[in-house]
VEXKE-713170 format. One line per field, with one value per residue (C-alpha): x, y, z; residue in three letters; residue number from 1. Coordinates in Angstrom, 2 decimals, decimal comma. Example, Ala and Ser with C-alpha at 12.3 -4.5 7.8 and 13.67 -1.06 7.14 Angstrom:
REM VEXKE-713170
xx = [12,30:13,67]
yy = [-4,50:-1,06]
zz = [7,80:7,14]
residu = [Ala:Ser]
num = [1:2]
This chain:
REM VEXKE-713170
xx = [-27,63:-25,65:-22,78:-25,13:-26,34:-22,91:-21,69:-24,57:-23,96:-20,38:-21,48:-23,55:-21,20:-19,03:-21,46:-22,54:-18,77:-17,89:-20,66:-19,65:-16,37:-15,71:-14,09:-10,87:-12,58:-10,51:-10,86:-9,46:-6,53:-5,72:-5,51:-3,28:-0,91:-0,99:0,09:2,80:4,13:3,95:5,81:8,66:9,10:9,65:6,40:4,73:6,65:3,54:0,50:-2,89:-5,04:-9,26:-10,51:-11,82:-13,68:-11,41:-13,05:-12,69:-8,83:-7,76:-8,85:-6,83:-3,92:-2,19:-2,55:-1,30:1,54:2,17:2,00:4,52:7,12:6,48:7,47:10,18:8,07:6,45:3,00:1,50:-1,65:-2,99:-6,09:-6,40:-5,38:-4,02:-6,24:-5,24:-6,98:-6,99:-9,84:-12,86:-12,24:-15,88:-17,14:-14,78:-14,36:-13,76:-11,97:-8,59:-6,20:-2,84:0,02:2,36:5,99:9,88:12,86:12,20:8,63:6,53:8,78:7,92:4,47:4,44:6,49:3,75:0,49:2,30:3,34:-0,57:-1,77:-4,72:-3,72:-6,74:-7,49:-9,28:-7,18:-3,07:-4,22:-1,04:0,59:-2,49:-2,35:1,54:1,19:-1,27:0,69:3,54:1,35:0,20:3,81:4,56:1,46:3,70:0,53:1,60:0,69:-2,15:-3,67:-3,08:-4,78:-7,69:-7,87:-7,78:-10,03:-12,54:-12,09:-11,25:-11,85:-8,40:-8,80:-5,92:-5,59:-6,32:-9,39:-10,81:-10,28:-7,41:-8,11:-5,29:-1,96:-0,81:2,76:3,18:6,23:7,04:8,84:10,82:9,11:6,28:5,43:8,62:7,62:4,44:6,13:8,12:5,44:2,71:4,95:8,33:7,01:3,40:1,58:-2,07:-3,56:-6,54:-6,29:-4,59:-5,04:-2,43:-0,09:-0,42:-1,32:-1,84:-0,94:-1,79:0,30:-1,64:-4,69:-4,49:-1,31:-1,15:1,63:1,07:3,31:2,91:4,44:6,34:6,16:2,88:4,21:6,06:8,73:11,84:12,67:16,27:15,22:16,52:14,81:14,71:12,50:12,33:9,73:9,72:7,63:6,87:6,86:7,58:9,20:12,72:14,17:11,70:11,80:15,56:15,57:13,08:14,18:17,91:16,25:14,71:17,79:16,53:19,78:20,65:21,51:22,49:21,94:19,84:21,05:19,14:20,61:17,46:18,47:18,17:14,82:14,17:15,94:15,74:17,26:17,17:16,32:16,26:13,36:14,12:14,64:16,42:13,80:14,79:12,97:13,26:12,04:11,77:10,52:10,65:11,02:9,81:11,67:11,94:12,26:8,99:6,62:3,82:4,14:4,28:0,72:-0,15:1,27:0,42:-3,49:-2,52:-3,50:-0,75:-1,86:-1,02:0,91:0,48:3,27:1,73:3,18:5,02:5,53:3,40:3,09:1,29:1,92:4,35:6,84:7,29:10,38:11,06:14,61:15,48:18,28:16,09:14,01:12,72:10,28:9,03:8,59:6,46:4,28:3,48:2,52:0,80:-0,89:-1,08:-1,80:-0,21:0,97:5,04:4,82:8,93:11,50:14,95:17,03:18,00:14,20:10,86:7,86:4,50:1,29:-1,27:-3,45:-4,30:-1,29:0,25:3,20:5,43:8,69:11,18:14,85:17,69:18,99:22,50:22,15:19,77:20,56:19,34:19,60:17,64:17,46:15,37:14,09:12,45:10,73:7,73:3,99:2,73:-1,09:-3,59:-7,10:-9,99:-12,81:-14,04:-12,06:-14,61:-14,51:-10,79:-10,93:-13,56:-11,22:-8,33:-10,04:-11,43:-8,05:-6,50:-6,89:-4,41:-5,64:-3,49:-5,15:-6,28:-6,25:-2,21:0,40:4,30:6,35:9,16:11,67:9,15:7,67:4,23:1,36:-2,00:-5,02:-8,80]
yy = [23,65:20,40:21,61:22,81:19,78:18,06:20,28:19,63:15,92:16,42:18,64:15,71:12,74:14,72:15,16:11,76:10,64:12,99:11,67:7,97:7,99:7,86:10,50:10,54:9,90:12,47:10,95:7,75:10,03:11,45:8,45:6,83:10,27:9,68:5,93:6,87:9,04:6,09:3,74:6,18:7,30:3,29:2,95:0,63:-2,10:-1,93:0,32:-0,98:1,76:1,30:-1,33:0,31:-1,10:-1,81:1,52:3,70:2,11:2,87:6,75:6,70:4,80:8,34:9,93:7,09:7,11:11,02:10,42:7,63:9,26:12,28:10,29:8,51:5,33:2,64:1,65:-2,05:-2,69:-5,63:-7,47:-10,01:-9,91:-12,05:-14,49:-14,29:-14,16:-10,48:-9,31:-10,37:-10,13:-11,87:-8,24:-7,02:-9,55:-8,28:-5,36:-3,60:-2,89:-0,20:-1,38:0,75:-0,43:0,51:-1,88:-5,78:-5,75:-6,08:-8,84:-10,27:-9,45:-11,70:-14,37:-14,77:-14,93:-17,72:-19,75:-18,92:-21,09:-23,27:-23,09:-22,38:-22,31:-25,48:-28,02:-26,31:-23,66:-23,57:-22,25:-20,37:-18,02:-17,91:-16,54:-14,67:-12,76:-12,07:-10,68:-8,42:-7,75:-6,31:-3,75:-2,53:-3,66:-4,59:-8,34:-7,26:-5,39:-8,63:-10,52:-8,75:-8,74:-12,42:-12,56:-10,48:-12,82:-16,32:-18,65:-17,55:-16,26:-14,93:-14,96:-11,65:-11,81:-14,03:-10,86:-10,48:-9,53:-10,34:-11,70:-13,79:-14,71:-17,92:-18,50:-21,50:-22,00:-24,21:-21,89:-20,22:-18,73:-17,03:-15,34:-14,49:-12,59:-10,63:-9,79:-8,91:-7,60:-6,46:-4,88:-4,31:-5,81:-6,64:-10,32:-11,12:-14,84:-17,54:-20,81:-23,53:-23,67:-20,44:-16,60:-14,35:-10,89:-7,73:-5,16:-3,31:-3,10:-6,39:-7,41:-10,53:-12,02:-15,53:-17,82:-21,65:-24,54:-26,33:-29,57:-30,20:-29,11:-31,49:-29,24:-30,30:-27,06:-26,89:-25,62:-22,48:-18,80:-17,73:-15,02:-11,38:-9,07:-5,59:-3,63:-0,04:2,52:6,77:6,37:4,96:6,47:6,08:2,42:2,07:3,54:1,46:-2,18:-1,36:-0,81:-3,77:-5,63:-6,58:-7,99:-5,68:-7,36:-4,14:-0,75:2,40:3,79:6,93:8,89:11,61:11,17:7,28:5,11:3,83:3,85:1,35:-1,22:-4,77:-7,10:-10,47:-11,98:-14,73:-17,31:-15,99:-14,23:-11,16:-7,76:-4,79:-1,74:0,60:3,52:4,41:8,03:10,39:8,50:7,65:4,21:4,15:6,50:4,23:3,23:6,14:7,17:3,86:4,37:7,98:6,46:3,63:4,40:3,64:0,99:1,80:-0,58:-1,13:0,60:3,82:7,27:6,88:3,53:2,11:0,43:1,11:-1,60:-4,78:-6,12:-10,46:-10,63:-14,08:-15,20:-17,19:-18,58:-17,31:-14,34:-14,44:-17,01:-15,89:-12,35:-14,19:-15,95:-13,41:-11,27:-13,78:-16,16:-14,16:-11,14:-9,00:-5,11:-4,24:-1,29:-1,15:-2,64:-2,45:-4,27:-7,48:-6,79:-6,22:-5,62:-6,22:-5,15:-7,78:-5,73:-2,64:-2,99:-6,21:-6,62:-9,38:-9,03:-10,66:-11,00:-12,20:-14,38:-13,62:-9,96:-10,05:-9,85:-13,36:-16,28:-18,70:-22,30:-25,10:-25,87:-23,02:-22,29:-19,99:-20,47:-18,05:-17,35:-15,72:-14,29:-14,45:-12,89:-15,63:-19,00:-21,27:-19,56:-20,58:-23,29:-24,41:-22,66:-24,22:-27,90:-27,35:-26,39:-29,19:-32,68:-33,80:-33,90:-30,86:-29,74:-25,16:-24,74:-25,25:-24,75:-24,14:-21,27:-21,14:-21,14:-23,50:-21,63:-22,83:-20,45:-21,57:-19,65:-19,81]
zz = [-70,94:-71,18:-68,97:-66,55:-66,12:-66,24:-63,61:-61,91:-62,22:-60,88:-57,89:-56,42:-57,13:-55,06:-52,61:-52,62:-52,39:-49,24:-47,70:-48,21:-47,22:-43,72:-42,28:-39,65:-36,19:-34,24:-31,02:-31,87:-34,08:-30,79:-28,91:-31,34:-30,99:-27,26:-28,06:-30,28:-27,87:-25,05:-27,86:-28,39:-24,37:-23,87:-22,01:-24,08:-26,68:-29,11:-28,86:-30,54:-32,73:-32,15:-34,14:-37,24:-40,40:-43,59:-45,08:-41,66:-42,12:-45,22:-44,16:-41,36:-42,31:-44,18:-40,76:-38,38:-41,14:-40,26:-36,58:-36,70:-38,58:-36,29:-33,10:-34,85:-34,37:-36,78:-37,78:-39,09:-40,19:-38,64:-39,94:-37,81:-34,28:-32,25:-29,80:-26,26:-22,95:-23,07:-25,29:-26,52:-30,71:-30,95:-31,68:-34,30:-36,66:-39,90:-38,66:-38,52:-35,87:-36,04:-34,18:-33,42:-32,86:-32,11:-32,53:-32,48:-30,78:-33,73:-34,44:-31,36:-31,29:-34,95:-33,12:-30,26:-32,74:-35,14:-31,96:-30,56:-33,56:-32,46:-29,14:-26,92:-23,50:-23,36:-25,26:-23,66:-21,27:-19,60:-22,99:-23,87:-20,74:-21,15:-24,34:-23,36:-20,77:-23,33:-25,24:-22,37:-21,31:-24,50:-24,67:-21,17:-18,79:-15,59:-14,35:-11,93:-15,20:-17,17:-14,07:-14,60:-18,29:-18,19:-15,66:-17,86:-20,81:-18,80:-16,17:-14,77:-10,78:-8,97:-5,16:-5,15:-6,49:-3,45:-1,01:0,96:4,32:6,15:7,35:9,88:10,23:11,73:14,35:16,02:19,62:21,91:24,90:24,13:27,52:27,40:23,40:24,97:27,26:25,19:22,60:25,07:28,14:26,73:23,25:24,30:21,28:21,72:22,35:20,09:20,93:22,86:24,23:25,19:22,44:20,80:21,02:18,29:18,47:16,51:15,12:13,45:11,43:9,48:10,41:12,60:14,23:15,69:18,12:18,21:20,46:18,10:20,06:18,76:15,04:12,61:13,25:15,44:16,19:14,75:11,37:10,42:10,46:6,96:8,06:9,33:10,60:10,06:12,47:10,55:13,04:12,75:16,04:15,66:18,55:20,81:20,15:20,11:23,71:25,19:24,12:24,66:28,28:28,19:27,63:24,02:21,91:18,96:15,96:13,94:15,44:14,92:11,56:10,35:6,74:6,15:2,47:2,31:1,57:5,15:8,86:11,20:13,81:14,17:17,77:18,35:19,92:22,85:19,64:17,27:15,10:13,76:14,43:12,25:13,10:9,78:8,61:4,97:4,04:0,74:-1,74:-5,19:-4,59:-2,05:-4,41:-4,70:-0,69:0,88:-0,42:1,09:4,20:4,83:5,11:7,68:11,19:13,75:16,50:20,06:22,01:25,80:26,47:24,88:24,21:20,68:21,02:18,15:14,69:11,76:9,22:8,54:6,39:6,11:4,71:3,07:1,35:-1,78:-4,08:-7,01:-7,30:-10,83:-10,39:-7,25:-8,24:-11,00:-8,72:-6,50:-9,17:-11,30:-9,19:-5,56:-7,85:-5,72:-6,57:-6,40:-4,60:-3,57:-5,97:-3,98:-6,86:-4,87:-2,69:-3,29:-1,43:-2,44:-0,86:0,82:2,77:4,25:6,50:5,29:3,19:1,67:1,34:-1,16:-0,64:-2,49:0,20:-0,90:0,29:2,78:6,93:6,97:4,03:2,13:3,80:2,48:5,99:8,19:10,99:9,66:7,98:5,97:6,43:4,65:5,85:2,75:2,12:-0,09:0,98:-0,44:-3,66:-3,46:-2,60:-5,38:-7,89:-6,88:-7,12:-10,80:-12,49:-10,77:-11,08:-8,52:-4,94:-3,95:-0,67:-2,20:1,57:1,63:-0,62:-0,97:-3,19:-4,84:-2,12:0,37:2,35:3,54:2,94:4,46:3,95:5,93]
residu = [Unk:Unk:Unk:Unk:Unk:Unk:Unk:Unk:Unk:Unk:Unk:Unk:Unk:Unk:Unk:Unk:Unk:Unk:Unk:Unk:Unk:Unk:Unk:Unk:Unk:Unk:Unk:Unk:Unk:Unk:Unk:Unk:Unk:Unk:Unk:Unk:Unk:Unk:Unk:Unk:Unk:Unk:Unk:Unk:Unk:Unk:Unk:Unk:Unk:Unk:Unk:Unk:Unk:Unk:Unk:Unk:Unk:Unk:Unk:Unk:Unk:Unk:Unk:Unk:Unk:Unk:Unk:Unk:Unk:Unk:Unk:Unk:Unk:Unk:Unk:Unk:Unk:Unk:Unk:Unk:Unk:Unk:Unk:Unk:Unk:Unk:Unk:Unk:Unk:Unk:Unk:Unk:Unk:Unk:Unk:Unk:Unk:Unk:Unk:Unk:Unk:Unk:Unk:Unk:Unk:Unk:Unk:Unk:Unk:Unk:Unk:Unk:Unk:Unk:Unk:Unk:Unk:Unk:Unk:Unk:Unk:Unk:Unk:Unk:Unk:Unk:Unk:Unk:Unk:Unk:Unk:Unk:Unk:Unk:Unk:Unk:Unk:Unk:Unk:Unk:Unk:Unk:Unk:Unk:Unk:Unk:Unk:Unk:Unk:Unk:Unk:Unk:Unk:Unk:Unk:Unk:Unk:Unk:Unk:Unk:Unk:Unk:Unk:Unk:Unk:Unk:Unk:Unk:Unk:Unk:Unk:Unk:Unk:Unk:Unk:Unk:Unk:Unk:Unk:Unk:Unk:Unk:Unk:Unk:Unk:Unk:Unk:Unk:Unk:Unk:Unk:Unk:Unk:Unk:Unk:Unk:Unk:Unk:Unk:Unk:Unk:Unk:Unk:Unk:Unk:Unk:Unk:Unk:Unk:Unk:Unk:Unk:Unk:Unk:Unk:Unk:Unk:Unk:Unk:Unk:Unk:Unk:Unk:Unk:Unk:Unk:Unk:Unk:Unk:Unk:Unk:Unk:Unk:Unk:Unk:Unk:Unk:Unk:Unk:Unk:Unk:Unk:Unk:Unk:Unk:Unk:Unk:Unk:Unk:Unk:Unk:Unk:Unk:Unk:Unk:Unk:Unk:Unk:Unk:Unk:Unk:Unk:Unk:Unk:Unk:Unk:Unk:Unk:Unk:Unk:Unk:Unk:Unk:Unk:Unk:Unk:Unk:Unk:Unk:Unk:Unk:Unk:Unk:Unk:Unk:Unk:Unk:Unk:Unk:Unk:Unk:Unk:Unk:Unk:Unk:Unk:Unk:Unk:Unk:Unk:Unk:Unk:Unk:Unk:Unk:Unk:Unk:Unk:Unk:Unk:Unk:Unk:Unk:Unk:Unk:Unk:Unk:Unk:Unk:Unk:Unk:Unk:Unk:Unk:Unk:Unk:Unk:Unk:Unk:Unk:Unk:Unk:Unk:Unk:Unk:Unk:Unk:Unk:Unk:Unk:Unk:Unk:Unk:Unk:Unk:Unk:Unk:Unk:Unk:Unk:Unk:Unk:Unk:Unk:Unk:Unk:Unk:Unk:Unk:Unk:Unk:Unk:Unk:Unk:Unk:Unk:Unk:Unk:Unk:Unk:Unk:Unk:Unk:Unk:Unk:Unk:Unk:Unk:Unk:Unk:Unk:Unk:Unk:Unk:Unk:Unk:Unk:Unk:Unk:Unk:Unk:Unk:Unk:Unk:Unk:Unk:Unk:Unk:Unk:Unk:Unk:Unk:Unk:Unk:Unk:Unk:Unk:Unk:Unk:Unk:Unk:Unk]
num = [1:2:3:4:5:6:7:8:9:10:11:12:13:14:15:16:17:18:19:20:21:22:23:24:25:26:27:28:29:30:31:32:33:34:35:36:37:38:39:40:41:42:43:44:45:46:47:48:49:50:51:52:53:54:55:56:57:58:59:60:61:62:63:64:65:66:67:68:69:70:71:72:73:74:75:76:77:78:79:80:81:82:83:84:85:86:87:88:89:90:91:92:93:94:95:96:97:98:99:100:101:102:103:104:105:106:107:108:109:110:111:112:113:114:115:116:117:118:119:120:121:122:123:124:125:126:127:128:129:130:131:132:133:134:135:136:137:138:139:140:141:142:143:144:145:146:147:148:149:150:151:152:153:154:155:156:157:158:159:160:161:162:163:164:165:166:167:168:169:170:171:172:173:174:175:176:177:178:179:180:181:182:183:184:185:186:187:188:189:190:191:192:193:194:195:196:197:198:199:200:201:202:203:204:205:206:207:208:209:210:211:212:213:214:215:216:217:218:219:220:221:222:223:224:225:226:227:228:229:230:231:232:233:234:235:236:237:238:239:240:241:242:243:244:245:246:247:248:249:250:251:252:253:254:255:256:257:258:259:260:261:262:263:264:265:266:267:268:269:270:271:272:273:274:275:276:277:278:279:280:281:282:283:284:285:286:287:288:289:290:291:292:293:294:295:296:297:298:299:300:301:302:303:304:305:306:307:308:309:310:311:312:313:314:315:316:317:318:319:320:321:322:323:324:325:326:327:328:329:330:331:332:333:334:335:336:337:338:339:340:341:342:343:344:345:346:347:348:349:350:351:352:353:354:355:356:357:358:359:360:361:362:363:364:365:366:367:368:369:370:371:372:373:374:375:376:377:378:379:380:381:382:383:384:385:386:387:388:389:390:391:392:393:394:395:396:397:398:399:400:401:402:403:404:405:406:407:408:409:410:411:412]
């Protein structure tokens, strides 16, 4: 009778202790797999396991050990996570966090949380959302997926975030009746609005190209046109023939190579500004445009049959690319959607795009004067322009501002 009860005894304290423990949640086990995999492919520097409950972790840590060594990758148990402008750790205080890791990253990971510190967004946050973005960079998010995590978890606002609607490139001239003439009369674009010292044309969709007298300007005139306009079109020939009939000057001629990225020509308007017209074929290098593209609706030009455009490229030029490329993406917000090596073009709008160009390569070159505004339509400029005045404390007009390589960007 004793050791029936004794077995007895020992049935239900191992009842009682299966059904204590936690078990392995397999849903979060396969989403760490799926991480480990990313880690080891290159994808991500560090991957970060669900947060999970000291208990829940010490049940899981034998398997995230198995899955590591299975993908040749490594695992750290993290009980306290770094702060950042990321994620909100309010809710899991308390609780643990795998990180998986290859090569130096964990290393950096460690490096980032001991220089975090007490830094917070309110007493340094300059360093706070640097950090912050390092932090991001080395989970392998892109900046616009940063952008939005810290605009989840901060006051932080990109451009972006205000609506883009729009772009107008801004051109200035010694003789304006005579640009009029060539972009309504010669090329056929359509007139949205004019008065006496300026005309803005379309070119398609949300692409604006406008033309100002520069004697009204603070611009003499002489500055030089670090600038180019491409002019997206499917219709390369068709284009080629009819401003060589026009007695348009060609700067470089039709070159087509059906196994290259893009085709195209390049005019000269009565001023010097340079016209390409490109089209960018099924590429590697253009995979995430050409989906873009493929959706754009071409605009008609007065001089109708093929002759038409259906997006365009503001190409801009700079001593130093870095930076920029950092600005656009951090503070415009905007998506890379081509990445040339020594270009890159970034998506504004539906059918708006900014170029960047090393201005050692490019068919034109950086100068620190030009000729060119760069303007930008909002769906929300107030809400800009209030965001803009509480993180400064300067009297920086929101409504205007410079980049890296000084260009002027105004936005309304």
């Amino acid at each position: 009778m004793k050791r029936k009860i004794e077995f007895g005894i020992l049935i239900l304290a191992s009842f009682s202790l299966s059904f204590c423990t936690p078990k392995v949640d397999q849903t979060k086990l396969g989403a760490f797999e799926a991480f480990a995999e990313m880690v080891q492919a290159g994808n991500k520097p560090i991957a970060l396991s669900h947060p999970m409950s000291p208990e829940e972790a010490e049940v899981f840590w034998p398997e995230a050990e198995k899955i590591a060594e299975k993908y040749g990758v490594k695992v750290y148990r993290e009980m306290d996570l770094m702060e950042s402008g990321l994620f909100d750790l309010s809710g899991i205080k308390g609780m643990e966090v795998f990180i998986l890791h290859s090569g130096m990253s964990l290393q950096a990971y460690l490096d980032y949380k001991a220089r975090m510190g007490s830094i917070t967004l309110e007493n340094n946050p300059e360093e706070f959302l640097a950090l912050s973005r390092s932090f991001g960079r080395l989970l392998g998010y892109p900046s616009w997926r940063i952008n939005d995590l810290l605009a989840q978890n901060t006051s932080f606002r990109d451009l972006a975030d205000f609506g883009i609607q729009g772009h107008e490139l801004i051109w200035f001239y010694q003789d304006l009746a005579a640009a009029k003439a060539f972009y309504g009369e010669t090329l056929g674009l359509k007139i949205v609005e004019e008065d006496e010292q300026s005309a803005k044309f379309q070119i398609a969709g949300d692409s604006y190209l406008v033309l100002k007298d520069v004697k009204p300007s603070d611009y003499s005139g002489d500055e030089k046109k670090s600038v180019a306009l491409a002019l997206l079109t499917d219709h390369l020939e068709d284009w080629h023939e009819h401003v060589q009939e026009k007695g348009v000057e060609i700067k470089y001629t039709l070159k087509q190579n059906p196994k290259g990225a893009h085709d195209g020509f390049v005019a000269i308007d009565p001023e010097g500004y340079l016209l390409e017209f490109e089209m960018f074929r099924d590429h590697q290098e253009n995979e995430m445009l050409m989906p873009r593209l493929r959706s754009q609706t071409p605009l008609e030009t007065a001089m109708g049959g093929n002759l038409n455009f259906y997006s365009s490229v503001t190409w801009l030029y700079y001593n130093d690319m870095l930076p920029m490329q950092n600005w656009v993406e951090e503070e415009l917000g905007l998506e890379l959607v081509v990445d040339q090596g020594w270009a890159k073009v970034y998506a504004l709008s539906d059918q708006s795009y900014l170029g960047l160009v090393d201005g050692l390569r490019g068919m034109n070159e950086y100068s620190e004067e030009k000729l060119i505004e760069f303007g930008l339509i909002l769906e929300d400029a107030e809400g800009w322009e209030t965001y803009i005045k509480s993180r400064t404390s300067t009297d920086r007009e929101p409504m205007t501002f410079q980049d890296f390589g000084g260009y002027l960007y105004r936005v309304e």
